[in-house]
C-alpha positions as CSV (number, residue, x, y, z in Angstrom):
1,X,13.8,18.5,7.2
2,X,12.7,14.9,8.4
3,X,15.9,14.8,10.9
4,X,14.8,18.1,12.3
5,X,11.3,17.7,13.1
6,X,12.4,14.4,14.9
7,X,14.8,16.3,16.6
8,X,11.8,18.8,17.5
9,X,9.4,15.9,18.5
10,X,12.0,13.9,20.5
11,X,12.9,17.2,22.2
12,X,9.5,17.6,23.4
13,X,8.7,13.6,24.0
14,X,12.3,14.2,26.4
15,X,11.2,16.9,28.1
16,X,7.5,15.5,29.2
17,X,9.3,12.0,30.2
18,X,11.9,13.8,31.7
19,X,9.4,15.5,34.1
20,X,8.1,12.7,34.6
21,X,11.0,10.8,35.4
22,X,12.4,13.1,38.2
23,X,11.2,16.3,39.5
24,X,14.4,16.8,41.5
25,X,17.6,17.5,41.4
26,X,18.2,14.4,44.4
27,X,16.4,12.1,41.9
28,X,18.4,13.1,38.6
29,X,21.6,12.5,40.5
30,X,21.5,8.5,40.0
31,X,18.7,8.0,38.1
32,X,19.3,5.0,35.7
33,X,16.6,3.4,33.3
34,X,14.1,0.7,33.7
35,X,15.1,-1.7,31.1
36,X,18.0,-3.9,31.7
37,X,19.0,-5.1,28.4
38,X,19.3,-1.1,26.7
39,X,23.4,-1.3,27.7
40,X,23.6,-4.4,25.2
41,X,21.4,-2.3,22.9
42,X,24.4,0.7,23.3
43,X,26.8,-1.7,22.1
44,X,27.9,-2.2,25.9
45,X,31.1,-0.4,26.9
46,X,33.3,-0.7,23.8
47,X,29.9,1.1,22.2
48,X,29.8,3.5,24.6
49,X,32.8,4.7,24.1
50,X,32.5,4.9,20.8
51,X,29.5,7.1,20.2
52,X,31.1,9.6,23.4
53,X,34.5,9.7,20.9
54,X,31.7,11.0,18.0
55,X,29.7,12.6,20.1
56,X,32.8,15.0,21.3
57,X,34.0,15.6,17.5
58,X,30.8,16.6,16.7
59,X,30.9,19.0,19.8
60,X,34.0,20.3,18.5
61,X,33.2,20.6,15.1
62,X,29.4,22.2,16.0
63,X,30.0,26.8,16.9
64,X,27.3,26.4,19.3
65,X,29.4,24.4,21.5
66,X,32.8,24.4,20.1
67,X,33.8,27.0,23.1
68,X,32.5,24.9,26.1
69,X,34.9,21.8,25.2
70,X,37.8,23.0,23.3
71,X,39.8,23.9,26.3
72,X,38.7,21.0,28.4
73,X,40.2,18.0,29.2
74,X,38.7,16.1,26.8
75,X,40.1,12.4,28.0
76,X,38.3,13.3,31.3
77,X,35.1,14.8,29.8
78,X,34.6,11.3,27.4
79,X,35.6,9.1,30.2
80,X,33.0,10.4,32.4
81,X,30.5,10.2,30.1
82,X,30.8,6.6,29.5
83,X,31.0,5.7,33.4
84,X,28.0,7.9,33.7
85,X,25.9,6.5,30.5
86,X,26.9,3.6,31.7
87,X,25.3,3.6,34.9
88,X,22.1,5.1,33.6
89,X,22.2,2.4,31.2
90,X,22.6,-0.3,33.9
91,X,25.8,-1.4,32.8
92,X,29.0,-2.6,35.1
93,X,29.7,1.1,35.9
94,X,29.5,3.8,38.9
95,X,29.5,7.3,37.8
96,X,32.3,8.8,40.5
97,X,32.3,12.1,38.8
98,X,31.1,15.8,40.0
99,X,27.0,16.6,40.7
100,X,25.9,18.3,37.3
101,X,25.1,21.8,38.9
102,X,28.2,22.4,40.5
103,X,30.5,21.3,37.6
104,X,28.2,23.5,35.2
105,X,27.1,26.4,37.3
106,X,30.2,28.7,36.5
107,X,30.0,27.2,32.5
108,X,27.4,30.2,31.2
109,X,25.7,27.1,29.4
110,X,22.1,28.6,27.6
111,X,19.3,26.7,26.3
112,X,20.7,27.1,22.7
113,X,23.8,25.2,23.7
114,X,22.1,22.3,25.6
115,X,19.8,22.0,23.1
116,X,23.2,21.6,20.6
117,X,24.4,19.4,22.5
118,X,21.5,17.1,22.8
119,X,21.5,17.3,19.0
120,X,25.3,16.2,18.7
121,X,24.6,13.4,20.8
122,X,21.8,11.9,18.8
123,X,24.1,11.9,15.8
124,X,26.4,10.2,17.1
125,X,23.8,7.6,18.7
126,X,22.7,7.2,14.9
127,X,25.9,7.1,13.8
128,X,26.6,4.5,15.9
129,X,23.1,2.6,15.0
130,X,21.6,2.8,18.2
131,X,18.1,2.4,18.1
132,X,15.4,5.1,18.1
133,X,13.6,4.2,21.3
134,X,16.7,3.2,23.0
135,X,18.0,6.6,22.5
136,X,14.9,8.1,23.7
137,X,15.2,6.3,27.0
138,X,18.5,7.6,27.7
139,X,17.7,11.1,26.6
140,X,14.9,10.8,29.1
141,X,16.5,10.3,31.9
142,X,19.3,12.7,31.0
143,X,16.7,15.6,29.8
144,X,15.9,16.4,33.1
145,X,19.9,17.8,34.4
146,X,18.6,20.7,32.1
147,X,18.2,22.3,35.3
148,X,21.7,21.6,36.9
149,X,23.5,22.6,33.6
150,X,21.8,25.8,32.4
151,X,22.6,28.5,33.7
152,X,21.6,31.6,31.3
């Protein structure tokens, strides 16, 4: 009960920093964090890749979004994850994959599954021990793609 209304108040904390943090879709494309040292914090890119390996078995393993990854690549999908978290996060990386809306516009992705998704990926952050606020800042500036990947 405690892990869900953390979920439900770091959902909302997300979405008002989020707003915040970029108000279009020019500025989510690129936007990367303010604090330097949160890649160290991520276990740099030997921890990213490790909380993207957990974070697509528990996409596989979830109904909600089981469907939207089981056919994919799935090398392709975790490596692009950790270039692109690893931008955001200020680390050695540039994120050379597609824009978010027109990779996700034919996907059918609701709110429901986002929202999944976002939960799979904080599981794996704490399975990984990354820190509450560090996660929070990384879920900020992600929060905002809502609108590039949503499309029901």
């Amino acid at each position: 009960m405690l892990r869900k209304l953390g979920f439900i108040f770091a959902a909302f904390g997300i979405a008002i920093a989020g707003a915040s943090i970029a108000s279009s879709a020019s500025a989510q494309e690129g936007a990367r964090v303010s604090d330097p040292g949160l890649y160290k914090e991520f276990g740099e890119k030997a921890g990213l890749t490790k909380i993207v390996d957990d974070f697509m078995v528990n996409l596989l393993n979830d109904p909600r979004t089981k469907a939207s990854f089981e056919n994919a690549d799935q090398k392709h999908v975790k490596a692009m994850l950790v270039e692109q978290f690893c931008e955001i996060l200020q680390g050695p990386c540039s994120y050379k994959g597609a824009k978010m809306k027109p990779i996700h516009s034919n996907l059918g992705i609701n709110r429901e599954q986002f929202n999944a998704l976002v939960e799979q990926l904080q599981f794996a952050m704490d399975k990984n021990k990354v820190p509450f606020a560090a996660q929070n800042k990384l879920l900020a500036v992600l929060a905002p793609m809502h609108r590039d990947i949503i499309t029901q």
